[in-house]
N, C-alpha and C positions, 0 to 999 in steps of 0.2 A: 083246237090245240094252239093256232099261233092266237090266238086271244088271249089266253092261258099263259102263253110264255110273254105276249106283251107286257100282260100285265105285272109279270114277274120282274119284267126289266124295270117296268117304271117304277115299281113299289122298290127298286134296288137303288136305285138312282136316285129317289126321293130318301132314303135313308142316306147316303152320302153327301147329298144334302144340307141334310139337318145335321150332320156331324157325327153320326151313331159310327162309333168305336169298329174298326174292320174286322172282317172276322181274317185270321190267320187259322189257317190247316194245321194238325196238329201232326206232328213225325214221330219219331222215334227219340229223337232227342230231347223233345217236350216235351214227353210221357217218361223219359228217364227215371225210373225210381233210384233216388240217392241212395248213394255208397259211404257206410258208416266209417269208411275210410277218406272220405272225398278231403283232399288240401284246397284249402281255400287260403287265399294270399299268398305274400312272399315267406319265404324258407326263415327268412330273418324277423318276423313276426312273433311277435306273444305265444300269439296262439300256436304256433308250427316248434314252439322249442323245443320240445321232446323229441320230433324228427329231427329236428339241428342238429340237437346230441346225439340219436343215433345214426346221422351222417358222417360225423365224423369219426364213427369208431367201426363202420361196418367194411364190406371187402372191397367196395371203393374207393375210401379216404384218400389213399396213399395219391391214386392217379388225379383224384381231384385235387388235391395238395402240389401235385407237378413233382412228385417223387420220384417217376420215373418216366419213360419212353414207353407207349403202346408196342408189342413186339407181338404180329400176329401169324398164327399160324392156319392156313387156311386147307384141307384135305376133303375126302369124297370117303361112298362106301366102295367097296372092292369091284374093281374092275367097270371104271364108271363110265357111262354111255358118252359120245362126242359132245354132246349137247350140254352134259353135267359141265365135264371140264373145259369148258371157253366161259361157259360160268362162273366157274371159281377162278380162271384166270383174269376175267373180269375186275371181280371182284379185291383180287391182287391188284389190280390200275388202281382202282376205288379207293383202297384205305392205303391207309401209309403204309411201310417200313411191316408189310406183309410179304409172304411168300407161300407157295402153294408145291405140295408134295402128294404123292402117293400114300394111301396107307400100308400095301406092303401084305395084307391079309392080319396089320398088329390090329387088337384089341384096344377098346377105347382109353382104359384101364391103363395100360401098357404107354400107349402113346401120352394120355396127360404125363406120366413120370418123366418120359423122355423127353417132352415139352419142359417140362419145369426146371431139368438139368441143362436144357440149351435156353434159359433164360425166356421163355415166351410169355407173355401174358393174356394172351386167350387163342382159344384153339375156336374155331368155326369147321365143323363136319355136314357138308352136303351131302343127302343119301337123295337116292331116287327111287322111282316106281313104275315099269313101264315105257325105261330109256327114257326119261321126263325128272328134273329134280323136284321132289316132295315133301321135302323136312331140313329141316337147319337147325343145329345144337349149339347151343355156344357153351365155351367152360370156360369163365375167369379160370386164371391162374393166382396162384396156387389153390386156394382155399376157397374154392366157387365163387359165387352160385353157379350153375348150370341151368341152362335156359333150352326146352325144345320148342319147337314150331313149325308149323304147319307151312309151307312155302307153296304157292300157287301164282297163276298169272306173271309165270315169271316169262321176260320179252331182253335177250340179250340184245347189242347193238345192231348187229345188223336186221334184227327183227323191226328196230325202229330207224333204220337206213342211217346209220349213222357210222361211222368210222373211231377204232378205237385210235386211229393216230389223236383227235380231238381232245383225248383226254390227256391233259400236261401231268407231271406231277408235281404240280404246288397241294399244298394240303388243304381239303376243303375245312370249308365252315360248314359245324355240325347242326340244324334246327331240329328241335326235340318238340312236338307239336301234341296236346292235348292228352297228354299222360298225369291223369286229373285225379287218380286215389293213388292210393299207399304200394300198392301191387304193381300200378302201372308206373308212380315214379321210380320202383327199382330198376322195373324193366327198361324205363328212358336211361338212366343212369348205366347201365348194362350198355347199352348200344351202343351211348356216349363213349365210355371208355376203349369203344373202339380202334380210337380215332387221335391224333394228336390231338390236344391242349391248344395248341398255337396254330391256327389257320393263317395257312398264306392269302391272304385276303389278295395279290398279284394277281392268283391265277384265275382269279372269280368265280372260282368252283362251289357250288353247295348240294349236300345231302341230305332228306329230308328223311326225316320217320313221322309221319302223320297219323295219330291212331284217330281213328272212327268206327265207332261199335265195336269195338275190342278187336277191330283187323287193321294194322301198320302197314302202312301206306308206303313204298320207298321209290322215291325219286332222286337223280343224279342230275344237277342243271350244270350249266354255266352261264351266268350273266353279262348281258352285251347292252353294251348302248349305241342307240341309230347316232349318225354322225353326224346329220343334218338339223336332228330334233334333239339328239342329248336324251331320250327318253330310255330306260331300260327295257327289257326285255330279256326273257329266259328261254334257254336252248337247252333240250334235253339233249344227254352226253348217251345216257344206260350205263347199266342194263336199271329195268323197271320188275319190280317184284310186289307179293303182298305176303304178309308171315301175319300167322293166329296162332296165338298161344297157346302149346298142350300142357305144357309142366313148366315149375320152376322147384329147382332141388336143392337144399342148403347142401353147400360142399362141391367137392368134384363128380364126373357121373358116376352114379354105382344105382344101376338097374335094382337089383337083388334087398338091399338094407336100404335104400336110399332115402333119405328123409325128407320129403317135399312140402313145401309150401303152400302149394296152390298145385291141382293137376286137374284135367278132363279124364270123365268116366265113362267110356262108351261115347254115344253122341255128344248127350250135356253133360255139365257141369252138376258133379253129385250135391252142390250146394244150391245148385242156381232154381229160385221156386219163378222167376218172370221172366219172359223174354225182352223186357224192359228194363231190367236189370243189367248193367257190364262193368266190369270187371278191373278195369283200365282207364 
């Protein structure tokens, strides 16, 4: 046996050697079967114009244009566990020119109208499961989309010993990270519009949505530099979460008629033939 694996090293060692090409392990990202959606380059490209065009005429135009102020609305399901709500209070520190309420036992239905007549532009509904939150909805206003997701690993501040006094409110800088097809740029774009336009680059706050394998990554920093070396360095603020996409619905939510886009069936995806395959 160690003969055997000696041999193995030298005959490894003499191919490095002589130059012979490394081998790299293959992942999950290297076996990626492409998505006949996939953008490749910039938005302002040749090739992307058809998305330019429909960029500019679909339900986020307006906030990308700086038509208006993100005005969010952040709520729970009925009667929400402790743990729900310092989360969604959190989540009030987090984005801008949010506020966070009760729903009161109203219907989802009910509340976007009342949203709409007090000028909101998206509603966020945390639901839980087991005094744990497990789902997050977003509804553009007025006229969708509607986005559900699966919320897990979710770690408010003090889980990461952290104090929310550290979180200022200057507006962070939003990074939208690897939302690489057609499906997943809406959904960046969604997220985006959460958020003011204009980041207070002061406060050195940033938000990240990181997709990897169709699971959003979210992280809360604030960026510091040593004093001594001038070098950066990033301090997480929280809370930390992961959200998977179950549905996205053209419009506002409507369970019942609702006309979806893209949804999950049961475990998988009624479309999805590989596991190599994603979505985002």
């Amino acid at each position: 046996m160690k003969e055997r694996a000696k041999a193995k090293k030298a005959a490894k060692k003499t191919k490095i050697q002589e130059g012979a090409p490394k081998q790299v392990p293959h992942t999950l990202e290297s076996l990626r079967e492409k998505d006949e959606t996939t953008i490749v380059g910039d938005l302002d490209d040749e090739a992307n114009e058809e998305l330019k065009v429909e960029c500019e005429h679909d339900e986020f135009s307006a906030y990308y244009k700086q038509a208006y102020e993100p005005k969010v609305l952040i709520t729970y399901a009925d009667n929400p566990n402790r743990k729900t709500r310092i989360f969604g209070r959190e989540l009030t520190r987090m984005v801008p020119n949010s506020i966070s309420l009760y729903r009161n036992r109203s219907g989802v239905k009910k509340m976007v109208k009342s949203a709409i007549a007090r000028n909101f532009t998206d509603i966020i509904i945390v639901n839980e499961d087991q005094c744990k939150p497990n789902g997050m909805l977003v509804v553009h206003l007025p006229d969708g989309p509607t986005a559900h997701f699966k919320l897990t690993n979710v770690k408010i501040t003090t889980d990461l010993k952290r104090s929310h006094k550290e979180i200022t409110e200057h507006r962070p800088e939003v990074i939208l990270n690897n939302f690489t097809t057609r499906l997943g740029f809406t959904i960046g774009r969604m997220l985006g519009a959460l958020f003011h336009y204009e980041p207070e680059f002061k406060g050195r706050r940033v938000v990240t949505f990181h997709n990897q394998r169709d699971y959003i990554f979210f992280r809360h920093h604030r960026y510091e530099f040593n004093q001594k070396t001038g070098k950066p360095r990033l301090r997480e603020l929280g809370p930390r979460f992961t959200l998977k996409l179950r549905s996205l619905q053209h419009g506002t939510f409507d369970s019942k008629y609702g006309d979806y886009e893209w949804i999950i069936q049961g475990r998988r995806h009624d479309m999805e033939t590989s596991r190599r395959k994603f979505f985002l």
